[in-house]
N, C-alpha and C positions, 0 to 999 in steps of 0.2 A: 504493500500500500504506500510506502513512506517515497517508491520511486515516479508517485502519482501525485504527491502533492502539488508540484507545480503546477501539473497539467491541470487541477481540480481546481488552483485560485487564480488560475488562467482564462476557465470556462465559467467561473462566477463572476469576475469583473467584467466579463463582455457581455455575461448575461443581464450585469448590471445598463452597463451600454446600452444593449438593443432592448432591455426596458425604457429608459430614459429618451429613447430616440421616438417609442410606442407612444409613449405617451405625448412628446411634440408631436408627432403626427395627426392624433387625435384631439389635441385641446392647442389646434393651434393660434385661435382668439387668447385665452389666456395665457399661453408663452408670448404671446407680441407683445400683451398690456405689460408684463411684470419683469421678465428674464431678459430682455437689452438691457434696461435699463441697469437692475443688478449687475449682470455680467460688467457692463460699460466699467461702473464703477472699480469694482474688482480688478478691471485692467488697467484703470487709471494706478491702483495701489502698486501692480505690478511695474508697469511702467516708468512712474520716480524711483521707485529700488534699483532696477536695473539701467535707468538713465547715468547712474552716479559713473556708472564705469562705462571706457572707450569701447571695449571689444563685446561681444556677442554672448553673451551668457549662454544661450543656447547649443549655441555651438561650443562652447567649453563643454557643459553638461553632454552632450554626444561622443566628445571624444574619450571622457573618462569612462561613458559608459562602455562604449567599443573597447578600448584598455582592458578593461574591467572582463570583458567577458572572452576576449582572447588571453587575459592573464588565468581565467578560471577556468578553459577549456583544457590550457596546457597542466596546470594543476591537476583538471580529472585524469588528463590521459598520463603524466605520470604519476599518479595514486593509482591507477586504473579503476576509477569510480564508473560509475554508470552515464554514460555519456545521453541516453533517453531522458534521466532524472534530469542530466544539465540543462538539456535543451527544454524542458518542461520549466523548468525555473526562468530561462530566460524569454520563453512567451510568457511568464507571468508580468514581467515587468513590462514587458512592451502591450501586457493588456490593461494592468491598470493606469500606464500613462495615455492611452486611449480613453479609457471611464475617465479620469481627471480631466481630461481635453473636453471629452463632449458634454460634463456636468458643468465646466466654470466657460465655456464659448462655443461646444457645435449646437447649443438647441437654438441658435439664431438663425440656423437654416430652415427651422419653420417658422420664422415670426414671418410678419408681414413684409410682404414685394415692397421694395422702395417707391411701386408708383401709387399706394395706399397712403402712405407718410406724407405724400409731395402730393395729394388730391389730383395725380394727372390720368386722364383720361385713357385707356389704355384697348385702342382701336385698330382694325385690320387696317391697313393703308394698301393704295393703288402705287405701281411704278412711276405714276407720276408724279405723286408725292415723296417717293424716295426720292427721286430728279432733284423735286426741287425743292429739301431737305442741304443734298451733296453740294449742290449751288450757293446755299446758303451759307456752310462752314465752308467750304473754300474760300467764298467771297469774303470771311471776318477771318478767317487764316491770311488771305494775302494782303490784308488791310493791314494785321497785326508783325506781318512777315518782312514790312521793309521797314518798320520803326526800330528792329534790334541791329546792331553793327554786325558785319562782316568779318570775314578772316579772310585770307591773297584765294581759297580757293571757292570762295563765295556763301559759305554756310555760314550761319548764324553762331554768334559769339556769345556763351550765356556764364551766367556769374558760379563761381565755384560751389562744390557740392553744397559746403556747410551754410552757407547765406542760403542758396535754395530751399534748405530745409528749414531753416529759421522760418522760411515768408509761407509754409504748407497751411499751418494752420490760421493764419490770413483768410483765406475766403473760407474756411467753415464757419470761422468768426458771424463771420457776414450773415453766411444765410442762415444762422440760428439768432443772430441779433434784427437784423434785417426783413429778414424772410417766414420768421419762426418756426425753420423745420428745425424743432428739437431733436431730430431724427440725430442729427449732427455735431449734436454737444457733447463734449467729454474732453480727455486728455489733449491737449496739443505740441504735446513735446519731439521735436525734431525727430527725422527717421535716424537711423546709422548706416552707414558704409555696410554692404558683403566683401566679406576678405574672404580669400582671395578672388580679386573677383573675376580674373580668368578665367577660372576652372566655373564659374556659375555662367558663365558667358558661353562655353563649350556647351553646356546641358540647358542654352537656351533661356537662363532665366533672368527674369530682370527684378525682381523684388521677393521678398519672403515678411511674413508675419506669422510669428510663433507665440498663440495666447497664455504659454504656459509660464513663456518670464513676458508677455508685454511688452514685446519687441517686433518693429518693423524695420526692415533694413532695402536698403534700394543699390544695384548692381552701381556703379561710379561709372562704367565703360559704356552704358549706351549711351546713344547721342545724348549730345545735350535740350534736342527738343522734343524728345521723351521725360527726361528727366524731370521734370515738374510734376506731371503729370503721373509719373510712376508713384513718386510720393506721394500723392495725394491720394491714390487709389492703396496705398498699402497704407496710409492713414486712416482710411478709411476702414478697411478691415478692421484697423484697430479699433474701430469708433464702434466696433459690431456689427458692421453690414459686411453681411458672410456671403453671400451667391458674390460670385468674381463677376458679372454682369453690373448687378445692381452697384459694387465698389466702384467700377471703371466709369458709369455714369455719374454715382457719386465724385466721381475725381473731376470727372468735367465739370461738374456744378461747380465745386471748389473751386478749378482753376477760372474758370468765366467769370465767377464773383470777387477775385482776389486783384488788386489795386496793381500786379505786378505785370508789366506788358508779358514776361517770359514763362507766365505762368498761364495766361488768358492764350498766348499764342499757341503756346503746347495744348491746351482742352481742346479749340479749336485744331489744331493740326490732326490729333489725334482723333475729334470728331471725323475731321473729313477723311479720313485716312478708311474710317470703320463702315461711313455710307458707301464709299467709291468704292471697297474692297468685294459690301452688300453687292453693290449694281453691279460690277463687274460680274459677279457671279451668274447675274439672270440675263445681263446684257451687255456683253464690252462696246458695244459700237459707242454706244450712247454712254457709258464711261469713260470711257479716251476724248470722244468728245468735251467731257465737262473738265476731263483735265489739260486738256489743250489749254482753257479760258485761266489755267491757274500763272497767277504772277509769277514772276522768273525768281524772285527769292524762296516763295514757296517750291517749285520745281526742284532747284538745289537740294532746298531740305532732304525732300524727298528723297530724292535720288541717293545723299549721306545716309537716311533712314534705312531703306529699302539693299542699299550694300552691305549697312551692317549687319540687318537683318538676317540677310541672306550669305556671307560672306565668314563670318565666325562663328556659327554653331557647328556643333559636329552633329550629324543628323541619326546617328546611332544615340546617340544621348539623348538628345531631343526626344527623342521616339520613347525611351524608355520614362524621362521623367512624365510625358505627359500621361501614359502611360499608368506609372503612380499616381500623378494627376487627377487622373478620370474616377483609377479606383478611389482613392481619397474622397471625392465629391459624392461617390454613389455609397459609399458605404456609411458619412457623415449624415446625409440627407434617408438616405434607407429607401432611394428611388434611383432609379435610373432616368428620372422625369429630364428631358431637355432644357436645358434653362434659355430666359430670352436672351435675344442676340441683343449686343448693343447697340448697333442702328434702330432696331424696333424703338429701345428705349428715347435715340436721340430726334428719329423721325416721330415719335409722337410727342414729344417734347416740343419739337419746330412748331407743330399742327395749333399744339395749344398756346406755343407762346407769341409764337409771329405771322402765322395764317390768322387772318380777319376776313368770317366768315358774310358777305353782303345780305345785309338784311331785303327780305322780299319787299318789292315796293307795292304799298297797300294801296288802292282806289279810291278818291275822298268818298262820303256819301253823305250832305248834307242831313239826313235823316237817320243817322247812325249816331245814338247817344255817347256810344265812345270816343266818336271824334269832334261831336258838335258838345257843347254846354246849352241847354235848354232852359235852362232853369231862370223862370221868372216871364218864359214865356207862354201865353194864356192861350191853352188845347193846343200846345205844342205836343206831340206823340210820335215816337218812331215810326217809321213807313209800313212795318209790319204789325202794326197794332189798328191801323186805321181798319173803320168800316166793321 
């Protein structure tokens, strides 16, 4: 029995888990009302602890535990212990640091959609509303695209990591003072650096948030007009908005609402980046066409983007992280359900904030008490009342 123990508080921690995920799935009204907000707080706590120091708490924590368990393997295998019992002790700990993950931040994956919090209307759209969505963030992308300086090869010049991160929690400010989506109040303490951040560049990634020390960290080597942007959606996270959708439109809000040209540039970029990528899918014609019409500093951008993009990941790694990726999401949420794309988010966004919809033009009808004032005139009566 005793070489079952592991395995035993292995399968109750997770049963504890996939209890706790049952129950968001079922009371998901009351996980929105109660458990952001709690969790927020709790991360705020984490947060200043682990702010105090440069490097990653996380990532220290990982590598003593890798230590730790290749120090204990070699142990069992010169004691000649039971190498089953080992392995059952070390899924134990990797299952209750899962129960602690989804008790103190995965039950945010059933609270409510971000466009519940932001009263936004959340409607089918036609392609021609994606049209003329993508027309719209280009047009505020290459507005915003020649006001930042250049470098000899024409890309845009933006301010070093650590100023950037000072200016993230700027436009949350905003639209929880502002705007009063409390959605967005909480912690605002700068992201941190990923070290090294080659090797997270190789595997594709550009940001991490770990809710178990209250850490978000943003890759240093993407471009620089990502970079705002990145932050503010790994701020986001932290703020408890969990589906990666809902975060990235979160970060656009941030960045459009924040006073910083390099920051409103990157939502937008990013915006247009997510509709053109949309349309291209159902239509290149009429994609290429809208990116013909983009400003020549915007084009750069891009093109710096879309190289790095494509140019330093390793596409084995990629594959795998995303990979862990997918299962992470489906096993947190306990669906396999699609999440929305963020164009939907951003083209029904445009619909409600900048489509003005023409009111139909009514017919006067002197005998229509809603249009006329009658009143004080003697056998004055609507046309349908006569006779």
């Amino acid at each position: 029995m005793k070489y079952w123990r592991g395995y035993l508080t292995a399968a109750i921690f997770a049963a504890f888990s996939w209890a706790m995920m049952q129950f968001g799935e079922k009371y998901q009204m009351l996980v929105g009302m109660v458990y952001p907000y709690v969790t927020k707080t709790f991360q705020g706590v984490l947060t200043q602890w682990t702010s105090g120091v440069d490097f990653l708490v996380w990532q220290t924590v990982i590598l003593v535990f890798f230590v730790l368990v290749i120090a204990s393997l070699i142990l069992y295998l010169v004691w000649k212990g039971n190498i089953i019992q080992w392995l059952g002790w070390v899924l134990a700990v990797v299952s209750i640091v899962f129960c602690l993950h989804t008790g103190v931040y995965g039950l945010n994956y059933y609270s409510d959609p971000i466009t519940q919090d932001l009263r936004i209307e959340q409607t089918d759209y036609i392609r021609s509303e994606l049209e003329a969505a993508t027309v719209y963030y280009r047009d505020k992308a290459g507005e915003l695209a020649v006001q930042l300086p250049r470098d000899e090869k024409g890309g845009a010049v933006f301010s070093d990591f650590d100023k950037l991160a000072e200016q993230t929690g700027n436009g949350f400010r905003h639209l929880v003072i502002e705007k009063s989506f409390s959605i967005f109040g909480g912690d605002y303490t700068p992201v941190k650096k990923l070290s090294p951040s080659g090797k997270y560049t190789a595997f594709g990634i550009t940001g991490i948030t770990v809710p178990l020390t209250g850490e978000s960290a943003v890759n240093p080597d993407i471009p620089g007009v990502a970079l705002p942007f990145t932050m503010a959606r790994e701020m986001a996270h932290r703020l408890c908005i969990a589906r990666q959708e809902d975060a990235k439109f979160a970060a656009f809000l941030a960045c459009e609402a924040n006073e910083s040209v390099e920051y409103r540039y990157s939502g937008y970029f990013m915006a247009y980046q997510a509709c053109y990528n949309a349309l291209h899918s159902v239509d290149p014609v009429s994609a290429e066409k809208i990116n013909e019409g983009c400003a020549k500093e915007l084009t750069w951008d891009l093109n710096i983007y879309n190289q790095f993009a494509s140019g330093k990941k390793n596409d084995t790694a990629t594959r795998l992280v995303d990979t862990a990726t997918d299962a992470y999401h489906k096993t947190s949420t306990g669906s396999d359900r699609p999440e929305v794309m963020l164009c939907d988010l951003l083209v029904n966004w445009h619909l409600n904030q900048y489509v003005v919809e023409e009111e139909p033009e009514v017919k006067f009808d002197p005998y229509d008490e809603t249009q006329v004032d009658l009143t004080g005139i003697v056998n004055a009566k609507p046309a349908a009342a006569e006779g």
